[in-house]
DOKOL-522653 format. One line per field, with one value per residue: residue in three letters; residue number from 1; chain; y, z, x of N, C-alpha, C, O in turn. Coordinates in steps of 0.1 Angstrom, whole numbers, plus 5000, padded with zeros to 4 digits. Example, Ala and Ser with C-alpha at 12.3 -4.5 7.8 and 13.67 -1.06 7.14 Angstrom:
// residues 2
res	(ALA,SER)
n	(1,2)
chain	(A,A)
n.Y	(4943,4978)
n.Z	(5078,5071)
n.X	(5132,5128)
ca.Y	(4955,4989)
ca.Z	(5078,5071)
ca.X	(5123,5137)
c.Y	(4967,5000)
c.Z	(5078,5079)
c.X	(5132,5129)
o.Y	(4967,5011)
o.Z	(5085,5080)
o.X	(5142,5134)
//
This chain:
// residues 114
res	(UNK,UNK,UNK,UNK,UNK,UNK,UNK,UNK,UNK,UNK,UNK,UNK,UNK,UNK,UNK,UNK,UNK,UNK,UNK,UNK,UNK,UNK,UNK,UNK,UNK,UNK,UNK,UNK,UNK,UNK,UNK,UNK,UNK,UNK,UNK,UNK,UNK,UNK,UNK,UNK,UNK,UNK,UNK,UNK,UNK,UNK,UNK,UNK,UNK,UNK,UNK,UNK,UNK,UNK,UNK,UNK,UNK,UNK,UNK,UNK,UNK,UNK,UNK,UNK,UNK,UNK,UNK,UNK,UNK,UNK,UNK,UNK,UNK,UNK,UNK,UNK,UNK,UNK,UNK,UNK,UNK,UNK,UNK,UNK,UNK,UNK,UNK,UNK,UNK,UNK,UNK,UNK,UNK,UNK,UNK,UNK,UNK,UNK,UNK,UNK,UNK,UNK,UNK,UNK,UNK,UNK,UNK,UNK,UNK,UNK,UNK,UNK,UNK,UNK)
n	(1,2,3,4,5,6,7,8,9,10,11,12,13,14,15,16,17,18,19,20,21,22,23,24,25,26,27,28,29,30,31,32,33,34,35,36,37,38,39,40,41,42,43,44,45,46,47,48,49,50,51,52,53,54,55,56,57,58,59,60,61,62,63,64,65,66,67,68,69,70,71,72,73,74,75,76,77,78,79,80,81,82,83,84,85,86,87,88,89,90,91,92,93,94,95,96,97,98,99,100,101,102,103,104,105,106,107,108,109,110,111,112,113,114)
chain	(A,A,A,A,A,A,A,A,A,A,A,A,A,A,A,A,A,A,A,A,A,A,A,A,A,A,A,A,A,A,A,A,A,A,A,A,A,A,A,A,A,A,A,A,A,A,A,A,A,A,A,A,A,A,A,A,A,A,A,A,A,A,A,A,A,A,A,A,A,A,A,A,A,A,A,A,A,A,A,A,A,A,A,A,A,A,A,A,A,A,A,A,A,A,A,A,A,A,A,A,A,A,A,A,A,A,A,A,A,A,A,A,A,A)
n.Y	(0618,0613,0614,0605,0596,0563,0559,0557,0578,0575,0592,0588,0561,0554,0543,0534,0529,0513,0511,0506,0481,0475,0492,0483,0505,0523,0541,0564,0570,0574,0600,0616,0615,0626,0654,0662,0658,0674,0696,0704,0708,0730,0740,0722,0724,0715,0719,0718,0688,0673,0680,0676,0642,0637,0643,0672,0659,0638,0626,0626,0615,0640,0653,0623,0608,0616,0620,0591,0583,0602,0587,0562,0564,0574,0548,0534,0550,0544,0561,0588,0602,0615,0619,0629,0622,0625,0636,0667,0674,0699,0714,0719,0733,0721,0698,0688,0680,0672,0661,0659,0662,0648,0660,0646,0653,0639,0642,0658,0660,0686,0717,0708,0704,0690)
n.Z	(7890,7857,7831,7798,7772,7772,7790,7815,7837,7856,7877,7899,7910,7882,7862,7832,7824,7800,7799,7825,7826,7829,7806,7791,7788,7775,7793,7786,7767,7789,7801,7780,7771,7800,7801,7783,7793,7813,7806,7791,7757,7752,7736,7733,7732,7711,7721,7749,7748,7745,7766,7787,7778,7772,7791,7793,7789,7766,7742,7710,7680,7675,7664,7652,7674,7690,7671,7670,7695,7697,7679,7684,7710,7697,7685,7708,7721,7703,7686,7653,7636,7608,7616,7645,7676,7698,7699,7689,7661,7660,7634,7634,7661,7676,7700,7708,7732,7728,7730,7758,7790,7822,7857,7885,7913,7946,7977,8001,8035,8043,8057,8078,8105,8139)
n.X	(6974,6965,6940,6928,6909,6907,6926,6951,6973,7000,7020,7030,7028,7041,7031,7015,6975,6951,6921,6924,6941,6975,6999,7028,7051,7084,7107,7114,7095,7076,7084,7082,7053,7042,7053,7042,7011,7012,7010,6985,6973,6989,7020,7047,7083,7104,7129,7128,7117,7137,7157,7143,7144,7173,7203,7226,7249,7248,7251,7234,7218,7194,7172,7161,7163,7140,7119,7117,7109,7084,7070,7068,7056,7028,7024,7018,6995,6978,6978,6980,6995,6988,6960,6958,6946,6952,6987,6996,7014,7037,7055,7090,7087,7075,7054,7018,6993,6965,6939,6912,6923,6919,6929,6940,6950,6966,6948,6967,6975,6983,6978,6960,6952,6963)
ca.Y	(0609,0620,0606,0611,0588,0553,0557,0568,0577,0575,0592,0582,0544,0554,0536,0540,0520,0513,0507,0497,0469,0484,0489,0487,0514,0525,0554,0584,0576,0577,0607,0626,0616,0628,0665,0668,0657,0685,0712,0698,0723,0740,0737,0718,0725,0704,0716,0710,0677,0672,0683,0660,0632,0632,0650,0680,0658,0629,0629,0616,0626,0644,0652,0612,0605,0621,0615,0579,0588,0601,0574,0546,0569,0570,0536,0526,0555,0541,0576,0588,0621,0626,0620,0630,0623,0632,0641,0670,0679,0716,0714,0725,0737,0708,0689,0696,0670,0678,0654,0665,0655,0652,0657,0649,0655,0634,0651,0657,0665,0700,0728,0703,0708,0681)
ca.Z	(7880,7843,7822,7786,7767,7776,7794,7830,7837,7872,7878,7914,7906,7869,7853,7823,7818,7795,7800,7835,7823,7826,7792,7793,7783,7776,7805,7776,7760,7795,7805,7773,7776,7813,7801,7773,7802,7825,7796,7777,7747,7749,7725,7748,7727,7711,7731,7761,7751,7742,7780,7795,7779,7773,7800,7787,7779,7759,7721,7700,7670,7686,7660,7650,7689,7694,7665,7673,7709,7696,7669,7696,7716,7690,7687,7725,7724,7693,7672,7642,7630,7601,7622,7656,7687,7717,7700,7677,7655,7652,7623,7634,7670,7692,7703,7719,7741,7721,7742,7771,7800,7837,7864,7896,7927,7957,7989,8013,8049,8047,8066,8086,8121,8150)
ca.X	(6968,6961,6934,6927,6903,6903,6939,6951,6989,7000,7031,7036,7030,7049,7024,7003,6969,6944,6908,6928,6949,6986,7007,7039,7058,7097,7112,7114,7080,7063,7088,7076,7041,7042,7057,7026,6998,7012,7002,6976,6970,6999,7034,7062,7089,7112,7140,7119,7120,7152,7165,7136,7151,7189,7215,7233,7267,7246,7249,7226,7212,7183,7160,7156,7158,7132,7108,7111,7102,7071,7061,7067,7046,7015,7021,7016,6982,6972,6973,6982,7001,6983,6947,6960,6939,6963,6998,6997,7027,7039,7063,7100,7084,7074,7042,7010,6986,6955,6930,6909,6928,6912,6947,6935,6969,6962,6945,6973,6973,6983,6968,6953,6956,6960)
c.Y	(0618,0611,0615,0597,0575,0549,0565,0566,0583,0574,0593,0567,0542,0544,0539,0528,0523,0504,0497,0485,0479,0478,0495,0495,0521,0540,0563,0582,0578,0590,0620,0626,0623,0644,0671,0670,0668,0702,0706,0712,0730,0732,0740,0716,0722,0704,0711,0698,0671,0670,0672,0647,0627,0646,0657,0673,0642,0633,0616,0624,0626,0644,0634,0605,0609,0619,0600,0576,0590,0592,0563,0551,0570,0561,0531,0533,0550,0556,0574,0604,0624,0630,0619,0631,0627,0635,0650,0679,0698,0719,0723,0731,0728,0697,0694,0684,0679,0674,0663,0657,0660,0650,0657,0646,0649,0642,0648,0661,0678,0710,0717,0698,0696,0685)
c.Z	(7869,7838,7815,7781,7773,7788,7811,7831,7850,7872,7889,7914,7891,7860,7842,7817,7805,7797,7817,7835,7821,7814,7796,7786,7784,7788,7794,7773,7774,7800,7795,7772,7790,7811,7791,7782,7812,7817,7783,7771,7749,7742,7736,7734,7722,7722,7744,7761,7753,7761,7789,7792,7776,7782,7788,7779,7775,7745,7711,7688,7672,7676,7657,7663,7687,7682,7667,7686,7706,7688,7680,7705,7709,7688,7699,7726,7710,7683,7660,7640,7619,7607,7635,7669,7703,7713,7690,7675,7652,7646,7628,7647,7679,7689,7710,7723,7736,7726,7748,7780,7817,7848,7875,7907,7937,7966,7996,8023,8057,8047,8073,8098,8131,8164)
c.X	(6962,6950,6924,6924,6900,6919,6941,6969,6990,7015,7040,7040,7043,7046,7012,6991,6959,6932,6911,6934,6966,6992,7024,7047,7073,7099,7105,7101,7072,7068,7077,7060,7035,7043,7043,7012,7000,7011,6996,6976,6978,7010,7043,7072,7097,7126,7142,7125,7130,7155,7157,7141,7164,7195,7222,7246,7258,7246,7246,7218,7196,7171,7157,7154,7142,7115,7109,7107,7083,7064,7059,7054,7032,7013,7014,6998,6970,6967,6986,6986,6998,6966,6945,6943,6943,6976,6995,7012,7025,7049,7070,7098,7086,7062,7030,7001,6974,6939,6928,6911,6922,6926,6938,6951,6953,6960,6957,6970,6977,6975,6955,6961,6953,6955)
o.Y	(0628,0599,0625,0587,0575,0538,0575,0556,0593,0565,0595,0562,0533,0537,0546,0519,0534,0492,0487,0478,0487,0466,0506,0491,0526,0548,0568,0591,0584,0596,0629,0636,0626,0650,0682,0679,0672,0713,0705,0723,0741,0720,0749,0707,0726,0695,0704,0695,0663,0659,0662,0639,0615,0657,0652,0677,0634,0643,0606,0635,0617,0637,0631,0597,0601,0617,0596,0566,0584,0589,0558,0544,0565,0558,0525,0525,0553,0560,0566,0615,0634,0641,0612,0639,0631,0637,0645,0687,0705,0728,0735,0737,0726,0690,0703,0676,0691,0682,0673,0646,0671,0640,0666,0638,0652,0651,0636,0668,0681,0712,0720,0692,0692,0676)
o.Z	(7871,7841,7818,7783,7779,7792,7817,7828,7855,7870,7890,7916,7890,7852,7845,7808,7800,7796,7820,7846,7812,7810,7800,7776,7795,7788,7795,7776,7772,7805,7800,7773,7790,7818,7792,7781,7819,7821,7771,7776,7748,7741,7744,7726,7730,7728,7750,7769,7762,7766,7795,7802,7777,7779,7777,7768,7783,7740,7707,7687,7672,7678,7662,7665,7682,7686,7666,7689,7710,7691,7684,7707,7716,7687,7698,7730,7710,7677,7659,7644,7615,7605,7640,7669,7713,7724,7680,7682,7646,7651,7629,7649,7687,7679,7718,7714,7738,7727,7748,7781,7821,7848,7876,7906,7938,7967,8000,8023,8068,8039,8072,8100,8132,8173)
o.X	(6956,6951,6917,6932,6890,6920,6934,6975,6984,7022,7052,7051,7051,7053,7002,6993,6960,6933,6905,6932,6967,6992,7028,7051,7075,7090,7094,7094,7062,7058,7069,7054,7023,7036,7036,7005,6991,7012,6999,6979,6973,7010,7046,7070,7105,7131,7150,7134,7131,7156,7162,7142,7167,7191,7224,7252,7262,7240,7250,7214,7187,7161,7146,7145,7133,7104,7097,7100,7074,7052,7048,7044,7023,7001,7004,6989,6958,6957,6995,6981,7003,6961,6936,6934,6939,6982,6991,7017,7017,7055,7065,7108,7095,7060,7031,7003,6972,6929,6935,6904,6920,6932,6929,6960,6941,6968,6958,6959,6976,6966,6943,6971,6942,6953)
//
């Protein structure tokens, strides 16, 4: 489970809410949203993204794929690419998850002994 501002993304359920009410969201924007929250503050690369969301033998024209991947995606979080709050742009590089995100992984039952 991820959560960053008023939002929580749950990528076992493969759901993303707000304020706890789920929003619905397209596969790629929650795929690429999902690849940003597992390195906040760091630069995921466009090619990164690229491979996260189209298979080696799809062709599409990648850079406009892909920037409407992310606009849909600042739509859905409610930001803004010139007054970013959780996507920020690195011109000709990639993206970075600029929020402070809390990841909590579910307790499993390993190294525990019967």
């Amino acid at each position: 489970m991820y959560r960053f501002g008023v939002f929580e993304l749950d990528p076992t359920a493969h759901e993303l809410r707000k304020s706890g009410v789920r929003v619905k969201v397209q596969e790629q924007l929650f795929v690429v949203l999902l690849k940003l929250l597992e390195r906040p503050g760091e630069l995921v690369a466009r090619e990164e993204l690229r491979r996260t969301i189209w298979s080696a033998d799809t062709f599409v024209d990648f850079d406009a794929g892909l920037n409407t991947v992310i606009n849909r995606l600042r739509e859905v979080l409610r930001d803004s690419a010139e007054v970013p709050h959780f996507i920020e742009t690195v011109p000709k590089l990639g993206y970075r998850f600029i929020a402070s995100v809390e990841s909590t992984e579910p307790v499993g039952l390993l190294g525990f002994e019967t």
